[in-house]
N, C-alpha and C positions, 0 to 999 in steps of 0.2 A: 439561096441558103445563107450566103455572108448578110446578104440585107436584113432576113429574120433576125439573126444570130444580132446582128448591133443593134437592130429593133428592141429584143430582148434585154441586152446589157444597158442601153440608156433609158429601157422601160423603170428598169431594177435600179438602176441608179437615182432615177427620180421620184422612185419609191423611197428608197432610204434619205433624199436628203430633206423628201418634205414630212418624214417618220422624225426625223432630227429638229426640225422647224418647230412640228406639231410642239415633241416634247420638252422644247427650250422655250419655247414663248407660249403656250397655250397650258404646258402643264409646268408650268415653272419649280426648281425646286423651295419643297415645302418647308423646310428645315428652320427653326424661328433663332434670329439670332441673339447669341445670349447678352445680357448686358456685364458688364463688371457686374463682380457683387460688391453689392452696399445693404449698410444695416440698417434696418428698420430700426425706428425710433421707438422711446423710454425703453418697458419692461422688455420689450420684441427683442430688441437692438441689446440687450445686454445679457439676453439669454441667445444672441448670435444670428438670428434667424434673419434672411436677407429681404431685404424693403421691398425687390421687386420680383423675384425667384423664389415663391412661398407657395403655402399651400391654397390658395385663389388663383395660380397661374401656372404650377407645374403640369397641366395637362396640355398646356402648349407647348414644353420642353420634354415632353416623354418620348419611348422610342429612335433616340440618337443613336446612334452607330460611335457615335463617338465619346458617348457616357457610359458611367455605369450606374445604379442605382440602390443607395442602402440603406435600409430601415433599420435602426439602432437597438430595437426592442428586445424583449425574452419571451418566450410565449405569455408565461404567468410571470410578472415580477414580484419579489418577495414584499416591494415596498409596496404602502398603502396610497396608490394615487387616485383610489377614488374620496379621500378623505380631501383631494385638490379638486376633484369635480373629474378628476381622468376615470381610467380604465386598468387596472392591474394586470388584465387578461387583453392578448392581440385580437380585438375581435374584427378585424379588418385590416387592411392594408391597401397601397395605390397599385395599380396590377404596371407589372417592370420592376416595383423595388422587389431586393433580395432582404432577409433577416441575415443580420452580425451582430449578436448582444453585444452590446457597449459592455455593457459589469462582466462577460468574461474578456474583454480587451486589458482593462484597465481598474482598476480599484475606484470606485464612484466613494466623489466630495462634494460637497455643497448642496444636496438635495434638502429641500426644503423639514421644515424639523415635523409638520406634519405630517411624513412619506415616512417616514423613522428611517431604515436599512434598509437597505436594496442585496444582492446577493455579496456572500463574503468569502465565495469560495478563492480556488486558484483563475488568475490573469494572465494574459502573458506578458504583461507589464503592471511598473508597480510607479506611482505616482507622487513624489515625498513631499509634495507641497512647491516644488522648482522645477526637477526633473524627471522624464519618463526612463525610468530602466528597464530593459528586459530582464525577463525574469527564466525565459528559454534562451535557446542557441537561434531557435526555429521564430519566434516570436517579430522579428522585422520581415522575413522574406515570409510569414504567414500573412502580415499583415500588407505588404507591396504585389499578392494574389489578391487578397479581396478587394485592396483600393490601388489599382493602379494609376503608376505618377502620371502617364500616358494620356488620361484619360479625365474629362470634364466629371468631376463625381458631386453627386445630388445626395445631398442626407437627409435624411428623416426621423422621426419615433413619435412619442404621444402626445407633447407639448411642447416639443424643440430642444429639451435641457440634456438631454443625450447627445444628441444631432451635435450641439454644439459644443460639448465638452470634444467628443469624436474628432470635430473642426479642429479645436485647437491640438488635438495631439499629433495631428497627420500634420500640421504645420510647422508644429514645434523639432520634427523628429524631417523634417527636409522635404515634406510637398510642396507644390507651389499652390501659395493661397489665393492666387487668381482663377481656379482652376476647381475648388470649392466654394458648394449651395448649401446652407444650412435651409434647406427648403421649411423646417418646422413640423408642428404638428399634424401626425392623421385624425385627435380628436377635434379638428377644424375643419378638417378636405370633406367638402360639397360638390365636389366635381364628378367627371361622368366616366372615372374607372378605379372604381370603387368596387374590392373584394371581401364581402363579408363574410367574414370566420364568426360571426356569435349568429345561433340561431335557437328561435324558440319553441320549444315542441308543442303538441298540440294543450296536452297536459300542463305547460305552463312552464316545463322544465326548460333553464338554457343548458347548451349543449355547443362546443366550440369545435369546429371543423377542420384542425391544426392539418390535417392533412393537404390541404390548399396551400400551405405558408409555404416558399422558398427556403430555407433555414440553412442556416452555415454554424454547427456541431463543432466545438474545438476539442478533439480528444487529447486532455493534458496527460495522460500516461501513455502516451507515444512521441512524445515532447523530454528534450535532453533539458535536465536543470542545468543552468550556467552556476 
């Protein structure tokens, strides 16, 4: 009975350690490792977007345990991006990113003069051209929920000018900028997890499938003005 018995325990033992084998050298972990981010050159590079962590390679870095994923956009935005060749309407997204409109973060500057306006309601910061002010009590610990300092965070929207305004305010306000991907635009992602929200009906009608989208809602009348 002792011979089965130690039969069995060095049976089981040399099951787990060639289970451990298999999974260390045979299935190694798959996890790709990230480079520093660096900016892409000319227009790329000054709208933020990173040279090697964009939208041609984020589908190698998706799925981290150790990121999070944010797409900048508003379902419908008020400004005219398709007068730039975009999309005003979210009609897709990368599957992992979550929506956080950048325009209710932050009061949007610098968009191009063909886009006119973007949305001009409340933010929960306000932008004066130097510094970012909250505009609630709640407005930095809303915003260290969606982007945690913790955490490799990947941005997004429709040409990267979001993405990278977003960049700078998380950095400006104490993230570490090591630590931020202004990954760029979904109107460029060719890649193979690809969610599309615009579809066309038989009749010819488009019709946007907003219920698919992740979406993060800021309700500002549950928000203390400072």
């Amino acid at each position: 009975m002792k011979k089965l018995f130690w039969w069995m325990f060095i049976s089981a033992t040399v099951l787990i350690v060639a289970a451990f084998l298999v999974g260390r050298f045979v299935f190694p972990n798959t996890v790709k490792d990230l480079p520093a981010p660096e900016l892409s050159e000319g227009e790329r590079g000054q709208l933020g977007i990173d040279k090697n962590v964009n939208e041609s390679t984020i589908d190698q870095y998706l799925n981290r345990d150790d990121a999070v994923y944010r797409d900048m956009r508003m379902l419908k935005d008020p400004g005219n991006y398709e007068a730039i060749g975009g999309d005003s309407y979210l009609s897709g997204f990368v599957d992992g990113f979550e929506m956080v409109p950048f325009p209710y973060i932050v009061n949007v500057t610098g968009l191009p003069d063909a886009v006119g306006d973007t949305y001009k309601g409340k933010t929960l910061f306000k932008y004066d051209g130097t510094d970012y002010i909250a505009n609630y009590e709640e407005s930095l610990q809303i915003l260290e929920d969606l982007f945690p300092k913790d955490k490799v965070i990947f941005l997004m929207c429709g040409g990267g000018g979001y993405s990278g305004m977003m960049k700078n305010l998380l950095v400006a306000l104490g993230w570490d900028e090591s630590k931020i991907y202004d990954v760029g635009g979904y109107w460029f992602y060719e890649g193979d997890n690809n969610v599309e929200v615009r579809r066309t009906l038989e009749n010819g009608k488009v019709v946007y499938d907003f219920y698919k989208v992740p979406y993060h809602t800021i309700d500002f009348s549950k928000l203390t003005t400072k």
